[in-house]
C-alpha positions in Angstrom: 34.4 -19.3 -63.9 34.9 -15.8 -64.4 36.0 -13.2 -61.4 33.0 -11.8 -60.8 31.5 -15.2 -60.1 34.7 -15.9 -57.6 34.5 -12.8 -55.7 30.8 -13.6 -55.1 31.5 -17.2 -53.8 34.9 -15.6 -51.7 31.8 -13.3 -49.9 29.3 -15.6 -49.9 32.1 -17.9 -48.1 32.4 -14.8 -45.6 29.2 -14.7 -44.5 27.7 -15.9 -40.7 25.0 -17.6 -42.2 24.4 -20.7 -44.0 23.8 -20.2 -47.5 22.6 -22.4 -50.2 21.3 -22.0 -54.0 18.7 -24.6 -55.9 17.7 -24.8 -59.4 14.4 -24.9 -60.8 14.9 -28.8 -60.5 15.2 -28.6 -56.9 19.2 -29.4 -57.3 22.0 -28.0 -55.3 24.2 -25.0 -57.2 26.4 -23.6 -54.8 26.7 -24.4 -50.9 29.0 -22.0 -48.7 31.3 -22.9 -46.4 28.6 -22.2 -42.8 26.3 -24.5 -44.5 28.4 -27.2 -45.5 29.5 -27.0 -41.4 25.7 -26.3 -40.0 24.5 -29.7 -42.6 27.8 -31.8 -41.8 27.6 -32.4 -45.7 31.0 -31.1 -47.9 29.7 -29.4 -51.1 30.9 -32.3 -53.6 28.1 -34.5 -51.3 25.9 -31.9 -52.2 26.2 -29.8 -56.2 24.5 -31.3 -58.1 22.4 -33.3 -55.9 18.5 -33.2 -55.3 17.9 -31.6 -52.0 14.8 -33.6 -51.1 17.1 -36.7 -52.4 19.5 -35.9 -50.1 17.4 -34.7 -46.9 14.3 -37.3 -47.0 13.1 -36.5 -44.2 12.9 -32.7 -44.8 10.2 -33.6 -47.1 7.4 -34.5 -44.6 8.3 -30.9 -42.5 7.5 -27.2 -42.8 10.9 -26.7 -45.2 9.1 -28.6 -47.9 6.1 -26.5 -47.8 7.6 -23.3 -47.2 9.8 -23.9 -50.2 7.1 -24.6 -52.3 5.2 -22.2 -51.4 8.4 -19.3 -52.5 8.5 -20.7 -55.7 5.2 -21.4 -56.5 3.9 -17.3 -55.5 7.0 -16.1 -56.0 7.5 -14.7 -52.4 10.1 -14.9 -49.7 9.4 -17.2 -46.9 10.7 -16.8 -43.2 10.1 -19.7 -40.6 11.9 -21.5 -38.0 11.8 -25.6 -38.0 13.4 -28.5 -36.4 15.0 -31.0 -38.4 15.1 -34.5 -36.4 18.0 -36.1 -37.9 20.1 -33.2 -36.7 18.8 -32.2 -34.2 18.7 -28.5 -35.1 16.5 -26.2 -35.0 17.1 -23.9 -37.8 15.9 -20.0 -38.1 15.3 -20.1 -42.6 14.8 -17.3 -45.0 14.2 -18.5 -48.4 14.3 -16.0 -51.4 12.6 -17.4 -55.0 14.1 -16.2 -58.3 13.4 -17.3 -62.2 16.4 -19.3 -61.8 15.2 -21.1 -58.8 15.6 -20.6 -54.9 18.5 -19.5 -52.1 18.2 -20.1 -48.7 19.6 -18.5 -45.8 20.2 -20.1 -42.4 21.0 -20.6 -39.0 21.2 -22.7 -35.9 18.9 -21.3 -33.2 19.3 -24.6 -31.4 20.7 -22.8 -28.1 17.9 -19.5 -28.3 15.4 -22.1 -28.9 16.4 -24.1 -25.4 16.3 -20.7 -23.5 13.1 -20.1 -24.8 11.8 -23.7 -23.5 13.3 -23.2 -20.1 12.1 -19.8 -20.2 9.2 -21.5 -20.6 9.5 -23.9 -18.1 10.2 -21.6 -15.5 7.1 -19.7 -16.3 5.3 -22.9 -16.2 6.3 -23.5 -12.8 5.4 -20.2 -11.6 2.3 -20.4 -12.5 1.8 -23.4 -11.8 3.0 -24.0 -8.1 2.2 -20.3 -7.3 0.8 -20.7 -3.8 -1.2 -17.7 -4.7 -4.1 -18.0 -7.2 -2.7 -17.0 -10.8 -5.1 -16.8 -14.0 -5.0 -15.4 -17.5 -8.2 -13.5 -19.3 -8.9 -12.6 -22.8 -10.1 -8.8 -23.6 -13.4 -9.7 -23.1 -13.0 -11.4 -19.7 -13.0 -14.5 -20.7 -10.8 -17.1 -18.6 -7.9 -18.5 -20.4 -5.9 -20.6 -17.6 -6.3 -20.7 -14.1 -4.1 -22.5 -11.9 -4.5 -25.1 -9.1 -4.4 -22.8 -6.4 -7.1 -20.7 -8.7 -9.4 -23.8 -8.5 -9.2 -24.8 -4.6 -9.6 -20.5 -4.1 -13.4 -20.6 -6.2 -13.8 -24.3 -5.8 -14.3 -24.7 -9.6 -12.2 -26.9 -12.0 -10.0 -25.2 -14.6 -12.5 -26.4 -17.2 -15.4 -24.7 -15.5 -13.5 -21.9 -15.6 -12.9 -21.4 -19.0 -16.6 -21.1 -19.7 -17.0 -18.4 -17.6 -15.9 -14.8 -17.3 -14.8 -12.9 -14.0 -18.4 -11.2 -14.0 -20.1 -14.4 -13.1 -17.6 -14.8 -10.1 -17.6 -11.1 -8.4 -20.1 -9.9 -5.9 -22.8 -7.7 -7.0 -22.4 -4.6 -4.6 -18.5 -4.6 -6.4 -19.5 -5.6 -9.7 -19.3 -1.9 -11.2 -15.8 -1.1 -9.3 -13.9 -4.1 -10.6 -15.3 -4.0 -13.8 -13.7 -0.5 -13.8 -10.0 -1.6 -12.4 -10.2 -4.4 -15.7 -11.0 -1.9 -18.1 -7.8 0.3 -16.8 -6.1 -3.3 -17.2 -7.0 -3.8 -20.5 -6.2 -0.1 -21.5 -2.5 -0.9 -20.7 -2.4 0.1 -16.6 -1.3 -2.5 -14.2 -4.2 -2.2 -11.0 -4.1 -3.4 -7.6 -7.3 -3.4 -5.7 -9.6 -5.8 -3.2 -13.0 -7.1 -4.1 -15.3 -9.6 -3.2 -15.8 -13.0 -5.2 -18.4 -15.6 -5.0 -16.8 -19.3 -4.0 -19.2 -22.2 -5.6 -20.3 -23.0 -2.8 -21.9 -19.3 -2.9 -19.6 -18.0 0.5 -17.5 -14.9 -0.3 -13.8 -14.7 -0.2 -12.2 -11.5 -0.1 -9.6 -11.1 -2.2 -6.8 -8.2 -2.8 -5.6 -8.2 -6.8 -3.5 -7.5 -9.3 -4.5 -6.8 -12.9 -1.7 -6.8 -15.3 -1.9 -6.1 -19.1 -0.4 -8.6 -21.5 1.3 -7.0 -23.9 2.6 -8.6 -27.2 3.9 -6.6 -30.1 2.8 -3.4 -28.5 -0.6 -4.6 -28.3 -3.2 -5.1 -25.8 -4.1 -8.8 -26.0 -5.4 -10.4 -22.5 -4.8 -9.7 -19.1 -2.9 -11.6 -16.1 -4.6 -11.5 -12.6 -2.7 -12.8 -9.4 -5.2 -12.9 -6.2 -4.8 -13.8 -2.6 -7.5 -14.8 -0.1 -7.7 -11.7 2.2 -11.1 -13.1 3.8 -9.5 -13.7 7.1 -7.7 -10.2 7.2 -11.0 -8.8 6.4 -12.9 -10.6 9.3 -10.1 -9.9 11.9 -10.2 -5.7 10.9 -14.0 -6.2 11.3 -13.8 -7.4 14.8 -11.2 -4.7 15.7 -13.7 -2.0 14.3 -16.5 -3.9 16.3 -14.0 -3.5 19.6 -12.9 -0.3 18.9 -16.6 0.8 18.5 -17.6 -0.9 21.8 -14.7 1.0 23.4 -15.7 4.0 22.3 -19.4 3.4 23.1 -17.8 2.9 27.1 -15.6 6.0 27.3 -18.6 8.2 25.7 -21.1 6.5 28.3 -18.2 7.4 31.2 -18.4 11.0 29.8 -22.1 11.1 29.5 -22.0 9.7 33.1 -19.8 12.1 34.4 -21.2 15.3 32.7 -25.0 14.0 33.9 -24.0 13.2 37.4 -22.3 16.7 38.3 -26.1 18.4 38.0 -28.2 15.6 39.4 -25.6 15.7 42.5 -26.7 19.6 43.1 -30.0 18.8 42.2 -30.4 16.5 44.7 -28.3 18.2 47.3 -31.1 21.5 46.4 -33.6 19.4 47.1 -32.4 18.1 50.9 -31.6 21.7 51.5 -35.1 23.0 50.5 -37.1 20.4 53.0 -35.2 22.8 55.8 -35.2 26.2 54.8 -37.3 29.3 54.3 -39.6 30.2 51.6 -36.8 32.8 50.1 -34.2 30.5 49.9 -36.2 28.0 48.5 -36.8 30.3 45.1 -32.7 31.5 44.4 -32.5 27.2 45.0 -35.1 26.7 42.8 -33.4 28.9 39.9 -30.1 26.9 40.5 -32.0 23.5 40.1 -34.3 25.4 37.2 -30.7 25.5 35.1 -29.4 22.3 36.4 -32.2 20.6 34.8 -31.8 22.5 31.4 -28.4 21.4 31.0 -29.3 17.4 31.0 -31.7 18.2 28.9 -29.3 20.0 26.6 -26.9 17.3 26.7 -29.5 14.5 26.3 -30.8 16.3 23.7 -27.8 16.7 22.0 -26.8 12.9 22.7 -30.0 11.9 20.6 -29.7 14.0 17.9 -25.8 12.6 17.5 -27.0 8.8 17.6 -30.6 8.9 15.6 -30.2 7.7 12.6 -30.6 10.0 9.6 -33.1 9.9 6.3 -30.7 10.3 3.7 -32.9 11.9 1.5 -30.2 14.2 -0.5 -31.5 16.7 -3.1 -30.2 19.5 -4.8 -29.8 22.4 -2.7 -28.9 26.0 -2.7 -26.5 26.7 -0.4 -26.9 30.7 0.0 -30.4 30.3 0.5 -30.0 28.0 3.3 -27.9 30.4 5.0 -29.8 33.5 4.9 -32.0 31.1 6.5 -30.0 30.9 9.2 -28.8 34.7 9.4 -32.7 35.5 9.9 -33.1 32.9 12.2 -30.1 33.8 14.5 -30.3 38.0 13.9 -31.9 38.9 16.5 -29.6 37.0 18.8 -27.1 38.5 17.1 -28.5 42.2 17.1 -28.3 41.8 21.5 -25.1 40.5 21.5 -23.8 43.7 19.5 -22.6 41.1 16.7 -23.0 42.3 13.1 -23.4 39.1 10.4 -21.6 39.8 7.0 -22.4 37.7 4.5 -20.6 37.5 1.2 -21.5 35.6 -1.8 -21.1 34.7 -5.3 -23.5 32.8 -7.6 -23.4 29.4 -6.3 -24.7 25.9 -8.2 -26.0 23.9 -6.2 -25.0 21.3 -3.8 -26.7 17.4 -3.1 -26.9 17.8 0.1 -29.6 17.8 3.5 -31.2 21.2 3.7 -31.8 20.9 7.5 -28.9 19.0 8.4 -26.2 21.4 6.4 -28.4 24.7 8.1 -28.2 22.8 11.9 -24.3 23.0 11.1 -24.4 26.5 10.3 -26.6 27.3 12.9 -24.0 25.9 15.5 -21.4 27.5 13.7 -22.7 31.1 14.2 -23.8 30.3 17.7 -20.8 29.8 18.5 -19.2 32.7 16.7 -21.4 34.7 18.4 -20.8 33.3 21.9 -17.2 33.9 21.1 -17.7 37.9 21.0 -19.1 38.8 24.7 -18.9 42.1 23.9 -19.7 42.3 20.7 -17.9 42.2 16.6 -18.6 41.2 13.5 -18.4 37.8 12.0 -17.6 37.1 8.2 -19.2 34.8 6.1 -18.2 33.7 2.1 -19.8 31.6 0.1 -17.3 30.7 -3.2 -16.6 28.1 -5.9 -13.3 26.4 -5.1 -13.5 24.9 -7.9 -15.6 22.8 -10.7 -16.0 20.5 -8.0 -16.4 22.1 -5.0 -18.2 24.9 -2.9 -16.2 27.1 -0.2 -17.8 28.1 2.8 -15.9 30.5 5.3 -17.2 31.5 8.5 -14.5 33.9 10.7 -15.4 35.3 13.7 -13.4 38.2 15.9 -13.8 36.4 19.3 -11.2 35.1 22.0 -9.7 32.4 19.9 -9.1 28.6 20.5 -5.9 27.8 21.8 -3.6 25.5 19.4 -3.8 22.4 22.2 -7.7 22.8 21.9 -8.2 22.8 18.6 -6.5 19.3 18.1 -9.3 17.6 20.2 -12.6 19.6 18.3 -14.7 16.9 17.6 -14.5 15.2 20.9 -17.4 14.7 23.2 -17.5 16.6 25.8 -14.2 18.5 24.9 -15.4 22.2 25.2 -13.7 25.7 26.2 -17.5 26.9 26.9 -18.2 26.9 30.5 -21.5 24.9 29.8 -20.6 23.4 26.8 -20.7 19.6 25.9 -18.4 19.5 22.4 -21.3 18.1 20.7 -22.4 20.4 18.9 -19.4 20.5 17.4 -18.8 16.7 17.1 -22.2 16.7 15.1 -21.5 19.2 13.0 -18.9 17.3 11.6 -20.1 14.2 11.1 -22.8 15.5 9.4 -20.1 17.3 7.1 -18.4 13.5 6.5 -21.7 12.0 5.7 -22.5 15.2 3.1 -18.2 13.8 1.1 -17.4 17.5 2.9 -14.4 18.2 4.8 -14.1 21.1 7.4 -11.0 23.0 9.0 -10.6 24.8 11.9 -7.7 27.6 12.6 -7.6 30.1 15.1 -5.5 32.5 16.9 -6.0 33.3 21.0 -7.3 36.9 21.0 -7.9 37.8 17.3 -10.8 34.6 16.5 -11.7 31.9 14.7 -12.1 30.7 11.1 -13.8 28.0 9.3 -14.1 26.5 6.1 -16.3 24.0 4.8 -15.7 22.4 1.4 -18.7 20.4 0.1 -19.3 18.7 -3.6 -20.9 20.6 -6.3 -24.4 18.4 -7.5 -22.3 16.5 -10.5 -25.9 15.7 -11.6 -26.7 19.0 -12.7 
C-alpha cells in the first residue's frame, strides 16, 4: 500500500460520514471507521465480503434498487431508508464508477422522529381543532377536511373530496370568495366572511382564513380554517332591527313635536276667529295660511326621505345637470342680490340619478342662497379628483355654521334656519351614500360655508 493510498484512508477515516466502497462484484473494498460504528460490523467482518451476503435483508428495500439503478445508468442516487434490523434510518448518497460503487451515509434516526412528531402534532391540530380546518388543491378541489369540517356542512369527509368549495358557497357570494381564493392561491394569506350552504340547504355564516401552501417556493394548495359566525350574524341583525325601530320612535317624537307646534296655533286661530271682527280674521288667516304650509313642507319632505327610489342609474353628465339647476334657481338668485359662479372643466361622466343628484344641488344652492340675506356670490367647481372620481365644490359667503352645528348636519330636524326641518339636508346625503359619494361640510361663522361632493367616475365608459 503505497502513501497516497494511506493518506486517503487516514481522511476518509476523518470524515462525519459513513463511507463505504464495492466492487463491480458487489464486494466490500474499504469501510471507514463511521461506518464500521453506524453498521456495528468491524471492517475484517466486512472486506471482502458480499454486501447483500452480509445485509440480507437490505435486498428486499429501496438500497437494493437504488444501488442498482447507479450502476446500471451510471448516475448518483440520493434517498433516505429504514433498515429494520437496525433500526436506523439512514440518509444515502451513492456515487457509481467503472470500478464499481461508494456510498456515503448517515443516521437521521433522531431528525426522522422529529419529523413524525412534527407530524403528529400537526395531526392533532388538525384533527381535534374545534374549529373547522380543510386543505384544497389549486383548483379547489377538497383534499381533507376534518371532523369538525363535517358536523359544520353536515357532509362526510368522503363527500367532500368530490366536491370543490364552489358547490358549497352561496350564490349572491359566489364571485367575492372566489376572488379572496384566487389572492390565496397567488401567495396572499385572506381573511374574510361568506356564506356557505349546509346539506341540509340552511346557511351558516362563516368568517375565514385562506392560507397558501407553500412547498419549495411554490404555490401548491391552500389551507382554510372557518368558524360558524351564523349566530353572531343573527344577533347584529336584531340589534340593526332595534336600533332601526329606535330610530323610527325618536324621528316620529320629532315629527310629532315639529307638527304639533303649528296645529296648536292653528287651532288656537281658529277659536279666536269664531269671536272677532272681520279685520282680524284676515292678519289670522295669513298666520294659519303659513302654518299650514309648513306641515306640508315637512310632510312633504318626510315622504320624499322614506319613498323608496327606482334605481335606474345611467351615465350622466354632471355639468349639464347643474346648469340645470343654475337656470332653475337664477331668478331666485337674481332677487336675493346673489351672483352664481360656476367653474368647470371637462368632466366624463358619472353613473348616477339625474334628478336625484340635481334635487341635491338644488338644496345645496338654496341654502347658499338663504345664507346671504343681503346678498354675495356663491362659487361653484366642477374637477377631476382623480381617475376615479369627480369634485364638486359649492362655497358660499354667508353667516357660517357654527363648529357645534356642523357635527349634527344630517339630523332630522337639526336646523340653524328659523323654519327649517334638517331634512333637506339629511336627504341630500343619503342620496349621496346611495350614489358610493361622500360629502363634507366646513365652515367658518361670518365668512360661509363650503362643500364638496366626491362621486365615482362611470368605470363603464
Amino acid at each position: 500500500m503505497n502513501s497516497i493510498e494511506i493518506d486517503t484512508r487516514e481522511i476518509l477515516d476523518r470524515i462525519t460520514d459513513g463511507f463505504f466502497a464495492l466492487d463491480n462484484s458487489w464486494n466490500f473494498t474499504y469501510v471507514n471507521k463511521e461506518a464500521t460504528r453506524l453498521l456495528f460490523r468491524s471492517r475484517e467482518d466486512l472486506v471482502g465480503r458480499n454486501v447483500w451476503d452480509e445485509f440480507p435483508e437490505a435486498v428486499s428495500l429501496l438500497f437494493y434498487e437504488q444501488y442498482h439503478k447507479a450502476v446500471s445508468e451510471q448516475v448518483s442516487v440520493k434517498f433516505d431508508a429504514y433498515f429494520p434490523p437496525l433500526k436506523t434510518w439512514y440518509d444515502v448518497t451513492a456515487y457509481p464508477s467503472k470500478n464499481g460503487l461508494t456510498v456515503y451515509f448517515q443516521d437521521v434516526t433522531k431528525e426522522k422522529k422529529s419529523l413524525s412528531h412534527d407530524a403528529q402534532q400537526y395531526k392533532s391540530l388538525f384533527e381535534y381543532n374545534p374549529d373547522a380546518v380543510f386543505s384544497f388543491d389549486l383548483n379547489g378541489r377538497y383534499l381533507s377536511v376534518n371532523s369538525a369540517m363535517e358536523e359544520l356542512l353536515g357532509y362526510s369527509a368522503e363527500e367532500f373530496l368530490h366536491l370543490t368549495y364552489v358547490h358549497l358557497v352561496s350564490e349572491d357570494v359566489l364571485e367575492m370568495t372566489s376572488e379572496f381564493y384566487e389572492k390565496a392561491v397567488m401567495g396572499t394569506t385572506q381573511h374574510y366572511e361568506t356564506k356557505a350552504l349546509h346539506k341540509n340547504g340552511h346557511v351558516v355564516h362563516l368568517s375565514v382564513t385562506n392560507m397558501p401552501i407553500i412547498v419549495d417556493n411554490e404555490v401548491v394548495g391552500v389551507y382554510g380554517i372557518a368558524k360558524d359566525i351564523t349566530d353572531k350574524k343573527l344577533t347584529e341583525q336584531k340589534l340593526v332591527k332595534s336600533e332601526k325601530l329606535s330610530a323610527v320612535g325618536q324621528l316620529s317624537a320629532s315629527i310629532a313635536h315639529e307638527i304639533r307646534n303649528p296645529l296648536t296655533a292653528l287651532k288656537g286661530f281658529l277659536q279666536l276667529m269664531s269671536s272677532s271682527n272681520e279685520n282680524v280674521k284676515d292678519s289670522y288667516l295669513e298666520i294659519m295660511e303659513k302654518e299650514i304650509e309648513r306641515i306640508e313642507m315637512i310632510t312633504g319632505e318626510l315622504l320624499l326621505l322614506a319613498k323608496p327610489q327606482a334605481h335606474h342609474f345611467k351615465s350622466e353628465n354632471v355639468k349639464e345637470i347643474f346648469e340645470d339647476v343654475t337656470t332653475l334657481l337664477g331668478s331666485q338668485a337674481l332677487m336675493n342680490n346673489v351672483d352664481i359662479k360656476v367653474m368647470y372643466e371637462d368632466l366624463p361622466p358619472v353613473r348616477c340619478i339625474g334628478n336625484q343628484l340635481k334635487q341635491v344641488f338644488i338644496n345645496l344652492i338654496k341654502n347658499a342662497i338663504e345664507s346671504m340675506p343681503n346678498g354675495g356670490e356663491i362659487t361653484v367647481n366642477l374637477k377631476k379628483k382623480d381617475k376615479n372620481t369627480v369634485w364638486i365644490q359649492i362655497a358660499d359667503q354667508g353667516c357660517g355654521i357654527p363648529e357645534d352645528v356642523i357635527e349634527n348636519i344630517g339630523i332630522p330636524f337639526y336646523t340653524t334656519k328659523q323654519r327649517g326641518t334638517g331634512l333637506g339636508t339629511m336627504t341630500s346625503l343619503k342620496i349621496i351614500e346611495a350614489h358610493n359619494g361622500t360629502m363634507d361640510f366646513s365652515s367658518e361663522v361670518g365668512r360661509g360655508t363650503t362643500v364638496t361632493i366626491y362621486l365615482p367616475i362611470d368605470s363603464s365608459i
